[in-house]
N, C-alpha and C positions, 0 to 999 in steps of 0.2 A: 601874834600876827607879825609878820613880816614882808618887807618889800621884796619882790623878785631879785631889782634889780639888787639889793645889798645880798641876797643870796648867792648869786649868779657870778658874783666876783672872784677872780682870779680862778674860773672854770673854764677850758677852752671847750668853744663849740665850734662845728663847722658853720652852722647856719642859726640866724635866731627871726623866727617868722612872728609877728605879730609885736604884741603891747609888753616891753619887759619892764612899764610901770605898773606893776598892780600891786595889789596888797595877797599874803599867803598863809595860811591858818595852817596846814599838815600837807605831810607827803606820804604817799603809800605806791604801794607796789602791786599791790592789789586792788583789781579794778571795781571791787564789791565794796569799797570801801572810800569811793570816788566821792566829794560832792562838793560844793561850792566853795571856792576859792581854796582848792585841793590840785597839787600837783601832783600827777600821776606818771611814774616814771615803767617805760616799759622794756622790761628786762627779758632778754634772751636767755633760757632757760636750757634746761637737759630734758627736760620732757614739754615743755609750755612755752611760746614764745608770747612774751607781753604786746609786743603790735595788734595781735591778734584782738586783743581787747581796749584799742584807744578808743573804738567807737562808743565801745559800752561806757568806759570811764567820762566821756565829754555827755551821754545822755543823762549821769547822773547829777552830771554838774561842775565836772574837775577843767578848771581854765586854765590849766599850764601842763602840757606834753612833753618828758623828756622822753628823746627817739631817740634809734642811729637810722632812717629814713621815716621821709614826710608820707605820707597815707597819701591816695592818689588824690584825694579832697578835702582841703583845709578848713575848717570851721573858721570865720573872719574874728568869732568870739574868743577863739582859744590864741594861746600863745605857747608856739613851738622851742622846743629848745633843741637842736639837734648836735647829736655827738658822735664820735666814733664810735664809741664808747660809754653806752649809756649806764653800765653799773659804775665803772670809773666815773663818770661824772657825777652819778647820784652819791659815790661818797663825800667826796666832800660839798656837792649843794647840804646832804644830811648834817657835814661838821659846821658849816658854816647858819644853818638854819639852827641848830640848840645853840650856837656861839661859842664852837667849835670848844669843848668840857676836856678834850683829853690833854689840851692846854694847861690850864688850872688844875693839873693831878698830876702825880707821876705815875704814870701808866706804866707796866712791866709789860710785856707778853710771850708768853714760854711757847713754843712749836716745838715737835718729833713726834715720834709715832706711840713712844710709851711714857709716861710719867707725867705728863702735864696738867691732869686733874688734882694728883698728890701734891704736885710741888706749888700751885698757885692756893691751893686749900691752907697747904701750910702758910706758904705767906703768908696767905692775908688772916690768919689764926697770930703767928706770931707777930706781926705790927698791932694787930688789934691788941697783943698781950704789951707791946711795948708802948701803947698807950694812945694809937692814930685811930683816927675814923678810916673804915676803910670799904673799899668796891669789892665785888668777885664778880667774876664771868666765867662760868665751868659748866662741862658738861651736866654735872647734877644738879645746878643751881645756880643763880644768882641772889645775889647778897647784896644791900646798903646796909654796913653796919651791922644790928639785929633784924633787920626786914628782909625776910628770905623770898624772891620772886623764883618761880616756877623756871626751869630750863628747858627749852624746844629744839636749840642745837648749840654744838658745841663754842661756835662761833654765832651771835644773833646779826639777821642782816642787817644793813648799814643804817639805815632808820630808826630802829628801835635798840641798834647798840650805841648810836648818839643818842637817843632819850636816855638810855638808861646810864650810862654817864654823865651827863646834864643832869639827873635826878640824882647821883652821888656828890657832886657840887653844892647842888642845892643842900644837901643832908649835912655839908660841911666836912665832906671824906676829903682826905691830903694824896691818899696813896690809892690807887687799885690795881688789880691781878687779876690777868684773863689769858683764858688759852684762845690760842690760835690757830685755827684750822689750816689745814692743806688746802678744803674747800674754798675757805674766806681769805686769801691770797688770792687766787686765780678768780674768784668771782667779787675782786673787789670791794668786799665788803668790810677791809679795815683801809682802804683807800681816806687818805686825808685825815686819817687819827695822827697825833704826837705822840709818838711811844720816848719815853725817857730811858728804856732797857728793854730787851729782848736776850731771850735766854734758849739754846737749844740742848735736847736734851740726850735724843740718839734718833736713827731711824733706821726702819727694817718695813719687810714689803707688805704694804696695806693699802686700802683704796683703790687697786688697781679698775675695780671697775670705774671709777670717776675719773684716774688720768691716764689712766690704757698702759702707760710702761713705768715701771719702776723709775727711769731717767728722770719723766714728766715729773713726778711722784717731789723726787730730788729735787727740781729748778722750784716747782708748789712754795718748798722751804723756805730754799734759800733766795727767794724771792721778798719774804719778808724781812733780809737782812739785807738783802741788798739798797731797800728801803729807806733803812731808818736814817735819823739825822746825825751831823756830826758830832751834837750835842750829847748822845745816847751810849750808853754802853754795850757788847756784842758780849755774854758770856755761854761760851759753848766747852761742852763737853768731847776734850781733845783724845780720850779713851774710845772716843766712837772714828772712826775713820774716816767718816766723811764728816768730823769736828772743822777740820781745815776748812773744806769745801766751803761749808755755810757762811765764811769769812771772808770769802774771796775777792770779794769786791763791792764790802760793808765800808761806808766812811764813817761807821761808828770805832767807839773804842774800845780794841778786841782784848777778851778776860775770858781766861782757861780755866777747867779746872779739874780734877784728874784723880783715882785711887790708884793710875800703875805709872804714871812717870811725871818730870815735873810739868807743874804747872801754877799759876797764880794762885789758886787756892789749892791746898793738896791736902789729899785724908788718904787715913790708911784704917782698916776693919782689925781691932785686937780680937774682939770677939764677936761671932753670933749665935744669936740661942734664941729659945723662946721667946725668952725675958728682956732680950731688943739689941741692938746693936753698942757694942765698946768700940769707939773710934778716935782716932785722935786728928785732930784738925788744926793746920796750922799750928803745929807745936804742944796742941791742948786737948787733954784726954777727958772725952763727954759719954757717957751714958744717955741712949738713948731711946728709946718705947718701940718704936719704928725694927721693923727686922728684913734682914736681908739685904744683899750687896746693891739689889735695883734701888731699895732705899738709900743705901748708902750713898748712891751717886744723887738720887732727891735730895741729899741730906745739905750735900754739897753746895747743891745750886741754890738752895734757898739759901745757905750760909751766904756765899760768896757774894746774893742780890744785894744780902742785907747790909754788907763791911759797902757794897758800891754806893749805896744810897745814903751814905753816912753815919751807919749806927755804932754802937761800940762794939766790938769784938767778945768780950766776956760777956755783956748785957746781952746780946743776942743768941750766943751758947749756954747759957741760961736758962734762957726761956726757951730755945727751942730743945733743951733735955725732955720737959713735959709734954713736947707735942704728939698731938696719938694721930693715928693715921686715917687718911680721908675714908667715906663711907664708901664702901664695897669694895675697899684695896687694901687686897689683903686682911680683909674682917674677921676676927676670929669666934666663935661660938663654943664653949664649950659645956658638954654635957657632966653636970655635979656627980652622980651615980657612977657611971660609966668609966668618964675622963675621955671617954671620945673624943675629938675637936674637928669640927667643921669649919671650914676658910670659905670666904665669899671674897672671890678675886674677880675683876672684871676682866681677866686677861681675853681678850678675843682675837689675838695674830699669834703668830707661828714665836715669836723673839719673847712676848709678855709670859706665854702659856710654861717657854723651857725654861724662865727664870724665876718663873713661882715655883714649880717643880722642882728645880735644882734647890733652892733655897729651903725648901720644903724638907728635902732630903738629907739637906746639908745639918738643921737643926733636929731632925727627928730621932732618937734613938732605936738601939738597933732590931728591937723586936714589936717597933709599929710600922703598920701597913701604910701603905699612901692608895689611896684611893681618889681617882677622876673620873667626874663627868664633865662633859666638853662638849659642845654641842657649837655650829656656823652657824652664823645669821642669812637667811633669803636675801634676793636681791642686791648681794654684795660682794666683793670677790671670792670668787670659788676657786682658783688656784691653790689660796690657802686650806682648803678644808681635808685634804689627803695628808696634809704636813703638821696637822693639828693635831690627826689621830695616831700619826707615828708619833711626836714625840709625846703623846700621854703612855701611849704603850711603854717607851724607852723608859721613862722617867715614872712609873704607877705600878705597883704590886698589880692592881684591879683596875679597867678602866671598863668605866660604863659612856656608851655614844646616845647623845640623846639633845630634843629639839632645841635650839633658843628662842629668838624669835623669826619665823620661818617668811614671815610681811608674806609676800604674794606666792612665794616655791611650796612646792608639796613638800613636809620635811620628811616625809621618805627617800626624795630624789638628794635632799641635802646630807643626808645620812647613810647612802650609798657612794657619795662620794666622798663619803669621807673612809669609811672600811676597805675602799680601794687604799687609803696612806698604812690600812693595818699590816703588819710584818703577817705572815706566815706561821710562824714561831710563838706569837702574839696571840691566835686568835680562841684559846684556851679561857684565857686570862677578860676577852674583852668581849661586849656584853651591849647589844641595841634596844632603849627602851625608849620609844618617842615621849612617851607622854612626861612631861619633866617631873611632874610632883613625883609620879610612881618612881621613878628612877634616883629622887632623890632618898624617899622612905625605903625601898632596895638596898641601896647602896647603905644606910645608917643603920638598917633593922635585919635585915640580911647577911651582907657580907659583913659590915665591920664589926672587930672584937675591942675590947676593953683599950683604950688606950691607941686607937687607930685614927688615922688624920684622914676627911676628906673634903678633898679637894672641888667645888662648886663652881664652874668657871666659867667665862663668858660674859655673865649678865650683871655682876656687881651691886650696883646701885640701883638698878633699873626696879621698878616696882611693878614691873607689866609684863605681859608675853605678848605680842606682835602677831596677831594671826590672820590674812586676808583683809589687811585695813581696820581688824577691832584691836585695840588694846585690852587685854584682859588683865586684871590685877594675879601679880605673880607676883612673890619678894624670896628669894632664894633664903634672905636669912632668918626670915619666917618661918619658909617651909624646915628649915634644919631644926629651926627649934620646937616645930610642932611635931616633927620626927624623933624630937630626942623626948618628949615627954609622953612618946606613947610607947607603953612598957610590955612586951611582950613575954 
């Protein structure tokens, strides 16, 4: 329980109607979930506006309204808070109501469009191996320590990503690691954390349905560096070109780090194979489990986080030789009999899908096949889905086109647009099967021979297919491996 008023401090509001002495048990955002001595804050949405439902929230019970306007009739019982800015204000009422946890942690958080599930997994794998209690917040999961909570999005909103920081406090974690959406920049949902570091990784064009232009897309970013404090470190990846950009006007302390020119931390790739990446960093040659150059650049950042936060240089390369790679990145399966291998990549933009395939290629010998299925997700940018199937075509012996999670679109209509991006040249080779399982059993029991890699992309870690609002149980590295055990 807490007072309003000690919550409500250092919040500006335009207007504050009513009693801001009272006592406050939870905050929600949801008006189903309203009820005495419940502040209900109401959030302007993309498809839902929360005003819409202060009526419902105050008949449940909830005596404190945060708005950016007053309803044309004020309850005498309730007490208004109004903002410009009602999800900027509910961040930090939320830091301020668990007593503000990302204070007491060092909070990292990595933004771009590719890498940020890998690289914060490792983190927080590698401090936990150097002996911290530690946080995660990632697309697949969240973690205290050994307590693994369920993940809903990649970024949780502002309520329940101060609970669950306040519950890593409480657990006695020093350190956590979370990604950082595009989304939760612009919809204020990391409003009023202390981040001690922030790391960017690269970016290339996604989301466009949520910020309409690539530009938008860009400011999304580097808005969370323009943020942080001056107490914080900025380490960005200066091989991505818009490295610079996300720095422009950070009053953090800017840290580079680079495999093609200098930079604060620098690595260079001696080899890659199968059998994982040889690099050398900062002067010292490590063997690594992880494969491929996008790795290589993970490899980096997590290095570079760990020397900012004070660890030692050898102890950290070290441990992070043994680190194996986050679940559905990059997964590998491989069939005993055969020697087939099956990859479970989440790649799902046009930049992840050619750098698993390049990578793919680069380690493969010269008489296995590469085999892709690839498949867009509904309700989400469709520009990318013609660009998807060209470069599986470019980069795949065989590709097969087929559904992910299709949410509300017919995945017919998602999968016509994407054989418009098929070359001409291409369409010998490429192959439409909506239904995913059949098209993964196809591709394994069909086309591939002895010793052929394929490629299962898109879905990663995900354990579901998306179809009309049902979630149905789907795990691609399931499906490969019940593919490979049925012997035809």
């Amino acid at each position: 329980m807490k007072l309003l008023a000690d919550i409500i401090k250092d919040v500006a509001f335009t207007s504050i109607v009513g009693n801001p002495n009272q006592s406050i048990v939870g905050l929600t955002i949801d008006s189903r979930q309203a009820g005495q001595q419940i502040l209900f804050a109401a959030l302007r949405g993309t498809q839902v506006d929360g005003h819409d439902f202060i009526e419902k929230a105050i008949a449940l019970g909830a005596s404190v309204i945060l708005c950016e306007s007053l309803p044309e009739s004020t309850n005498p019982d309730v007490t208004y808070l109004v903002a410009s800015d009602s999800a900027a204000a509910l961040g930090k009422l939320s830091a301020n109501f668990y007593d503000n946890p990302s204070q007491k942690l060092k909070l990292i958080g990595i933004t771009g469009t590719n890498g940020k599930t890998t690289t914060v997994t490792l983190l927080f794998r590698l401090f936990r191996s150097l002996g911290y209690r530690c946080g995660l917040i990632s697309t697949v999961q969240n973690q205290i320590d050994d307590d693994v909570i369920p993940s809903t999005h990649t970024t949780p909103d502002a309520i329940n990503l101060n609970k669950l920081l306040a519950q890593m406090v409480q657990a006695g974690c020093t350190h956590a690691f979370m990604e950082v959406s595009s989304h939760s920049v612009v919809q204020h949902r990391i409003t009023g954390l202390h981040f001690a570091g922030g790391i960017f990784s690269n970016i290339t064009h996604d989301h466009l349905d949520f910020h309409k232009t690539f530009d938008n897309y860009i400011k999304a970013k580097k808005g969370f560096f323009d943020n942080l404090p001056k107490s914080a470190f900025a380490l960005v990846n200066i091989d991505d070109r818009r490295g610079g950009v996300m720095v422009q006007n950070t009053k953090a302390n800017i840290q580079t780090y680079s495999l093609e020119t200098l930079a604060n931390v620098k690595g260079r790739i001696i080899s890659d194979s199968i059998y994982g990446l040889e690099m050398e960093i900062d002067g010292q040659q490590v063997h690594f489990q992880l494969i491929g150059t996008f790795n290589a650049y993970n490899l980096l950042a997590i290095y570079g986080t760990a020397i900012l936060l004070g660890e030692d240089k050898e102890e950290v390369l070290l441990h992070m030789s043994s680190l194996q790679t986050a679940p559905g990145r990059f997964e590998q399966v491989v069939d005993p009999q055969t020697h087939k291998v099956g990859i479970v990549d989440y790649a799902h933009t046009p930049d992840a899908l050619e750098n698993v395939l390049k990578t793919i290629n680069q380690i493969k010998d010269g008489n296995q096949q590469v085999i892709t299925l690839v498949g867009c997700g509904g309700n989400r940018d469709a520009t990318k889905r013609p660009i998807m199937a060209k470069i599986a075509c470019e980069l795949s012996n065989k590709v097969i086109l087929t559904s992910d999670n299709p949410r509300f679109e017919e995945p017919e209509e998602i999968l016509a647009q994407m054989q418009k991006g098929v070359p001409p040249i291409d369409y010998k080779k490429t192959k439409v099967i909506n239904d995913r399982k059949e098209a993964i059993f196809y591709a394994i029991q069909t086309i591939a021979q002895a010793g052929d890699i394929i490629l299962v992309a898109g879905k990663g870690h995900e354990t579901y297919q998306e179809i009309k609002g049902v979630k149905y149980d789907f795990d691609d590295k399931k499906m490969i491996q019940e593919a490979f055990q049925v012997r035809i």
